[in-house]
N, C-alpha and C positions, 0 to 999 in steps of 0.2 A: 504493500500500500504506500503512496508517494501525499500524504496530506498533506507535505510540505510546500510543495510542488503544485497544489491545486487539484491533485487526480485522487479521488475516493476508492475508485473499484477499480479493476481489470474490465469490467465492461466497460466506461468511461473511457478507460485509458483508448482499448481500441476502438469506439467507439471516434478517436479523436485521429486512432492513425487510418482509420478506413475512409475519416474526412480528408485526412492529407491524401490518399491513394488516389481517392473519386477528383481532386480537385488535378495532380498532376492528369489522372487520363483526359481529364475534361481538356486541358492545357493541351496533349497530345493528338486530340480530337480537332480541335481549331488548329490546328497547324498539318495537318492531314487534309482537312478541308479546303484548302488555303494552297498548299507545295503542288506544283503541280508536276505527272510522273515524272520520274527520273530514267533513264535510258536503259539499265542494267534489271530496275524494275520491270517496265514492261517488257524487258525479256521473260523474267520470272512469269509475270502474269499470263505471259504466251504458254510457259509450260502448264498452267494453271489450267487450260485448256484441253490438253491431251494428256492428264493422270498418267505417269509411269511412276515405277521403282528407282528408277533412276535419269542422270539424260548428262548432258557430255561435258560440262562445266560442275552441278554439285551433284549430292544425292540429292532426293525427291524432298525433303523437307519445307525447301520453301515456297515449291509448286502448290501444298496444300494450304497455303498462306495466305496466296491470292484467290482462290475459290470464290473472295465475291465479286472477282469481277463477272463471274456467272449473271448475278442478278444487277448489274450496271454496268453494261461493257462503254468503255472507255471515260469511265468515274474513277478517277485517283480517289477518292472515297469509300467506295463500295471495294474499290479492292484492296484496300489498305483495311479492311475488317480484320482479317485476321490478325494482321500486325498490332492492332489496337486491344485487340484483345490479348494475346501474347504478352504483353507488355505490362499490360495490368495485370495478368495471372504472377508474371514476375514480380512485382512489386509485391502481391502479396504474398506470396511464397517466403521471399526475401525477409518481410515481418516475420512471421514466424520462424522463419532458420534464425536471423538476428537475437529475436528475446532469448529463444534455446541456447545461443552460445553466453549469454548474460547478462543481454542490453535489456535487464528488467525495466531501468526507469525510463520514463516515455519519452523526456527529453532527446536522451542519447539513442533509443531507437529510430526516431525522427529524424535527427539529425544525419542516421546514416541511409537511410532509406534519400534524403533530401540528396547526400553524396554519389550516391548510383543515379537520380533521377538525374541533377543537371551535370552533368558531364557532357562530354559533345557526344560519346556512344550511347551514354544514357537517351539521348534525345534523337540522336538517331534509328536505336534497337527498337522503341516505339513507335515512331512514327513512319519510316522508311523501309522499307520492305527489302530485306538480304536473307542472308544463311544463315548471320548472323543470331535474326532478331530470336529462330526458335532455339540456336545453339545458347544462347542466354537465357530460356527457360528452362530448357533441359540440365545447364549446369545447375543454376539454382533450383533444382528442385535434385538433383545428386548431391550435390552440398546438403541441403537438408535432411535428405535420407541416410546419408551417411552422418551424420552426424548422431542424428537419434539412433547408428545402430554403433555406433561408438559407446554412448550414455549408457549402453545395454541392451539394449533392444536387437541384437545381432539379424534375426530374421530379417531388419529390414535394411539390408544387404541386399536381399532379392529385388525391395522396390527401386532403389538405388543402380544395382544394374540397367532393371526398364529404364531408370531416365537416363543411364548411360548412352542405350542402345537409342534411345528416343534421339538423344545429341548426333548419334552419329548418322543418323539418317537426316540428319540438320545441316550438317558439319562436320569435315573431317577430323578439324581441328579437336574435337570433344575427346579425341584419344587421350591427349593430354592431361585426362583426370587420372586415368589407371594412374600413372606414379604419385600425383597428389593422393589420390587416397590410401595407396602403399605407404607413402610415408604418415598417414595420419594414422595407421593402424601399429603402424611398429614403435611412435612416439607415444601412443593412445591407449593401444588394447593391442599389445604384439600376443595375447592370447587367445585371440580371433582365428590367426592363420591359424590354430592348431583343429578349428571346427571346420565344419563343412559350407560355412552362409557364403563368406566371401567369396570361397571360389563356385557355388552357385549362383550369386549374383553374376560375377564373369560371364557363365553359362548363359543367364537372362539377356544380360548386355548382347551377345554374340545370338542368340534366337531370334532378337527384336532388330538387329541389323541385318541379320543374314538377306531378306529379299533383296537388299542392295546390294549386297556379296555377288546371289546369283544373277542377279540381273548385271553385273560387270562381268563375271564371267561368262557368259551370253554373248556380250558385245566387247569381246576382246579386251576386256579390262580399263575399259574406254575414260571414265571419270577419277580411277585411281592415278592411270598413268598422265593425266593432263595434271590433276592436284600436285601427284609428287615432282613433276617435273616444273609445274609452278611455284610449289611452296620451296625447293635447291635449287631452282637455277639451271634445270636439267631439260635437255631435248626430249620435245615432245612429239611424237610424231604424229603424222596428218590424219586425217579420220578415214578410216577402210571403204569411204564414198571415192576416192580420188581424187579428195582435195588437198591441193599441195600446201607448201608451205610449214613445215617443223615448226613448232613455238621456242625460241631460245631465249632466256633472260641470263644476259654477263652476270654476276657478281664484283662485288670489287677483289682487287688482285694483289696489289702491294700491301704493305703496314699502312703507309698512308691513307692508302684507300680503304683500309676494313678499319681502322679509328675512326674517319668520316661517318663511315656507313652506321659504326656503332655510337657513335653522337648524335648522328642524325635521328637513330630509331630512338633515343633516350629522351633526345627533347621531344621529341614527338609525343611520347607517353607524356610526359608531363605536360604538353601542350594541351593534353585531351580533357585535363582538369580545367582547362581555362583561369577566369579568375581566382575559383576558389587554389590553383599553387599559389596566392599568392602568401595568406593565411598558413597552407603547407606548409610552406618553406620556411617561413617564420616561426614555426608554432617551438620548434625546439631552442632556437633563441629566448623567444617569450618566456618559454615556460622554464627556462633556467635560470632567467631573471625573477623571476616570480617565485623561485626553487619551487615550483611545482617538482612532481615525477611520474611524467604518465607511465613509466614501464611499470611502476608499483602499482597505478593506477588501473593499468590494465592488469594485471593481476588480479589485484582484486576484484576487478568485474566478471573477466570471460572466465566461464567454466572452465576447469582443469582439461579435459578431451579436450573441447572444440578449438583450444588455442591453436595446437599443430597444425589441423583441417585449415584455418584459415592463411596460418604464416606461409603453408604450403602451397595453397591454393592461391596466394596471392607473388610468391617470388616463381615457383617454377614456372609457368607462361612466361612471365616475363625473362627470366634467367634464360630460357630456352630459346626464346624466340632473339636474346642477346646474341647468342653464341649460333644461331641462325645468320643473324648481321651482319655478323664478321666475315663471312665467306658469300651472301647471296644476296639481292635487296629482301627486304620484308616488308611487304604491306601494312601502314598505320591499325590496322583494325585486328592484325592478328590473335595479338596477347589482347585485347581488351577485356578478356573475360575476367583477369585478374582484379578489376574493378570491382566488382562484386565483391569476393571477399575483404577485398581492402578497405574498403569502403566504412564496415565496424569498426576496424583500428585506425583508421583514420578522425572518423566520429569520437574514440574514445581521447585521441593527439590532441584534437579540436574543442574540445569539450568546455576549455576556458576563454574559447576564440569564437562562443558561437556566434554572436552580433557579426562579427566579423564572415564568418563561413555566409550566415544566410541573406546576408548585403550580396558577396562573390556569386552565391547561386542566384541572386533576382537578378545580379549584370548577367552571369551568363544567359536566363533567359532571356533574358530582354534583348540580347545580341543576338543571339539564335533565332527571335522570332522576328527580329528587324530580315534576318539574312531571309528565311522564309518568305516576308513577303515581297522581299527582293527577286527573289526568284522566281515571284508570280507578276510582278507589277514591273521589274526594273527600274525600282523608282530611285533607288541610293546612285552614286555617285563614286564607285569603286571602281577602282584600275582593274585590266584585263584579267592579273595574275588573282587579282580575287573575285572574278565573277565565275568561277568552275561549275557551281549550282545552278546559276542563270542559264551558260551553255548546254547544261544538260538538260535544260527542261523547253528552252524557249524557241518557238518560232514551229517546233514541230506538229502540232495540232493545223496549222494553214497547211503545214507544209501535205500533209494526210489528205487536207481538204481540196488544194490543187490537184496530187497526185492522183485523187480517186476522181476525178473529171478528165481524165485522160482514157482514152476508149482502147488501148492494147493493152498488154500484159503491162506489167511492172513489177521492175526487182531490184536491188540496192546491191550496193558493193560491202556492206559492213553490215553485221551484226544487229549492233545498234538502233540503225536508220531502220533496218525491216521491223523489228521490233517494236518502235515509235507509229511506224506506219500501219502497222495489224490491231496496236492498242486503238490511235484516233479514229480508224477507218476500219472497225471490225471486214468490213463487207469486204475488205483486198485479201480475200482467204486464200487465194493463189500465191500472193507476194512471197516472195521467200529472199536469200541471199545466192547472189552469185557464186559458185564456187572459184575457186582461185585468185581473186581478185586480193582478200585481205585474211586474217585468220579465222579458221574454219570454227564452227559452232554447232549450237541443236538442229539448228535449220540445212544443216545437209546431212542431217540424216532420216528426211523425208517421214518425221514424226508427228511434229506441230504445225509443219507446214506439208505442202507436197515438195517429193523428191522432184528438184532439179536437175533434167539430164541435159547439156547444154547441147547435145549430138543429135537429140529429139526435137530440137527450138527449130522452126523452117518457118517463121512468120515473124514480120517486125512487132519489135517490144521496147519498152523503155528501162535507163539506168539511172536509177539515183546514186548518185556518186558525188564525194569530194575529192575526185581527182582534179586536175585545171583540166588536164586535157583526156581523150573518151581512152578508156583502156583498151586494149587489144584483144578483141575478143576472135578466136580461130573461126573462119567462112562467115564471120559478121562483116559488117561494114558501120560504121558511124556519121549519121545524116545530121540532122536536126539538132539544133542545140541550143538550150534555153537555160538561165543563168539566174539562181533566185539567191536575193541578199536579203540575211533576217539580222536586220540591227537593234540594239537593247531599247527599248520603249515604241515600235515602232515595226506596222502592218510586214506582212513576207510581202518584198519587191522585187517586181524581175526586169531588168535595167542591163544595160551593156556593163554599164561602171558602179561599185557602191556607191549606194547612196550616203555611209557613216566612213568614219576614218577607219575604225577595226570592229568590222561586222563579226557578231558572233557565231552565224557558220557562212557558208557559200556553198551550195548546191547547186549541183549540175545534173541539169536531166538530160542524158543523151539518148537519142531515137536510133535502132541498130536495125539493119535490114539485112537478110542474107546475101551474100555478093554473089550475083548473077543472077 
């Protein structure tokens, strides 16, 4: 009981964090309504259309994600349903894992639920639609079960598995709990491994992923070997349709170059806290002027188990994905999941800092939600290198709207572009991607779209393309050519010359006709 504090009961108390829950989805909801898709989304939503176990970029997890654009095709809303819910499930989850580990008073509960909320992944995993968003329910909700089968409760190892396998049909990335949980069991209960739960939860985990096992093995192993040759640095070869093109990502090579790389990935994490590093970074200055001592403090609060569970779950992603840097790039969002559990012991750092922490989380919303509706409005006033959100969302709804008033086939050189175009223009159920033009994706392998055989084409069609000039496509010819510029605030224009100094794309529709 916290009468101190103003909270009578436990009913109260969460009564007070389910108003903080409903108030961030509310927040996640307007800003859903608001973003309009993003490119790699309506990729996703495309698969959201043709249900598989698997498809050639993730496992099937974030296909079932998009499911409402079923009931509103081309509603960034409707189909950002699932992602809105996921996100809330998260949050609550997160309450309950948090008190378990011994954030009883509601203060320091809040406070760390507020720390996973505004984060820039925080705000993204809700609202944005990735692999991400279900791989961060699935971990929160394995951190929970594993934790309660730490406290005793060992049976629930098995449910812990489920949401293993659950992450991994998410994300590949969700492997990376096995050694977190290894290590919280031998720092925890190393009297665990002597029974049989753990290694049936394994068994769980490994049943509940298996369709995506077989369905890689099926297709040549098709989503593992793109993942691992994405996640090192490693050739990956073309899709068994005959589209060319190997995916290779350098790594850095010298000393110099893997210090960079690993600086670079370091600030980046700490970039992702936004304003609240700023409090962070301060708090152990402060609080040794103050002689506070949070390590005593943490102590005292987190239960004796779940302490390991969390130090672990929050250094090895990171730690891993470190020693990843050094040798390959690593994409910002890899290790984000270690957020999560950091997230408590940072609550517990913060705890004398809080005026301070929840000023840093209303700036970061408030910036996050200015960028949002930047990206719908273009109204701010940001240099090229920070409109990345604008270019991903804007100009393509006209551009869906032209293309589908063109009376031949149409088909894109990129990924991306077809994807954009299938979401605005459900009805161009033909469109797919050219094969060989750029790197190969779901859509040549005649799943979500129809297979393209370029050998079977014997009638003029058109290309959307960002090339300047028409690709070369074998016994085509290149006719027609029309030039559309979409600049930041301002209608798609098709004009000889931009109409802005640095338009945010330039599309080329070329007309291709058979030669002879």
């Amino acid at each position: 009981m916290e009468t101190t504090r103003g909270i009578d009961t436990p009913r109260q108390a969460w009564g007070l964090l389910l108003a903080l829950i409903a108030a961030m989805t509310a927040w996640r909801l307007s800003i859903a309504a608001v973003l309009p898709v993003t490119q790699d989304e309506a990729y996703y939503f495309d698969w959201a259309r043709s249900l598989a176990w698997g498809y050639f970029d993730h496992p099937p997890g974030v296909a079932l994600l998009g499911i409402g654009t079923w009931l509103a095709p081309a509603s960034a809303l409707a189909a950002r349903a699932g992602t809105l819910i996921a996100g809330a499930l998260t949050l609550l989850v997160l309450a309950r894992f948090f008190r378990n580990c011994g954030l009883t008073a509601t203060r320091d509960l809040a406070l760390a639920l507020v720390l996973v909320f505004a984060t820039v992944p925080g705000f993204a995993g809700g609202v944005i639609t990735t692999p991400d968003t279900l791989l961060g329910l699935a971990w929160a909700l394995a951190l929970h079960e594993s934790e309660r089968a730490l406290a005793g409760e060992r049976r629930r190892w098995i449910t812990a598995g489920a949401a293993v396998g659950l992450g991994l049909l998410g994300k590949y990335t969700m492997v990376l709990i096995g050694p977190v949980l290894l290590l919280a069991i031998i720092f925890s209960d190393p009297r665990a491994l002597r029974t049989r739960w753990p290694y049936v939860g394994g068994l769980v985990a490994l049943l509940v992923f298996a369709p995506n096992i077989l369905w890689n093995q099926h297709n040549e192993w098709l989503t593992m070997r793109f993942q691992f040759g994405h996640g090192f640095s490693t050739e990956v070869g073309a899709l068994p349709v005959g589209a060319p093109g190997a995916i290779a990502h350098v790594g850095p090579q010298s000393t110099g170059e893997r210090l960079g790389s690993l600086s670079g990935y370091l600030g980046t994490q700490l970039a992702f806290w936004g304003l609240i590093a700023i409090p962070l970074l301060l708090a152990p200055l402060i609080n040794r002027a103050r002689r506070n001592k949070p390590s005593q403090e943490m102590a005292g609060t987190l239960v004796r188990h779940a302490t390991p569970l969390l130090w672990a779950a929050t250094l090895f992603p990171l730690g891993f994905f470190a020693l990843v840097a050094t040798g390959s790039e690593v994409e910002p969002n890899w290790p984000a999941v270690y957020l999560i559990s950091a997230a408590p012991l940072a609550a517990l750092l913060l705890r004398n800092l809080r005026p301070w922490v929840i000023a840093a989380a209303l700036g970061n919303l408030l910036l996050l939600s200015l960028y949002a509706v930047h990206a719908a409005t273009a109204a701010l006033p940001l240099g090229d290198s920070q409109n990345r959100v604008l270019r991903e969302t804007h100009g393509f709804r006209e551009l869906a709207e032209t293309v589908g008033r063109l009376e031949e086939p149409v088909y894109a050189d990129r990924y991306q572009t077809t994807a954009m175009l299938r979401f605005y223009a459900p009805g161009l159920d033909t469109t797919t991607q050219w094969p060989g033009l750029t790197r190969p994706s779901e859509y040549l392998r005649g799943q979500i779209a129809p297979r393209l055989n370029p050998e079977s084409v014997d009638s003029p069609f058109w290309l959307v393309s960002g090339f300047g000039a028409p690709p070369a496509i074998a016994d085509f010819r290149s006719g027609t050519h029309r030039r559309l510029f979409d600049c930041a605030g301002q209608p798609l224009s098709e004009a000889a010359e931009a109409p802005c100094l640095r338009p945010l794309h330039t599309w080329n529709l070329y007309r291709y006709h058979p030669e002879g």
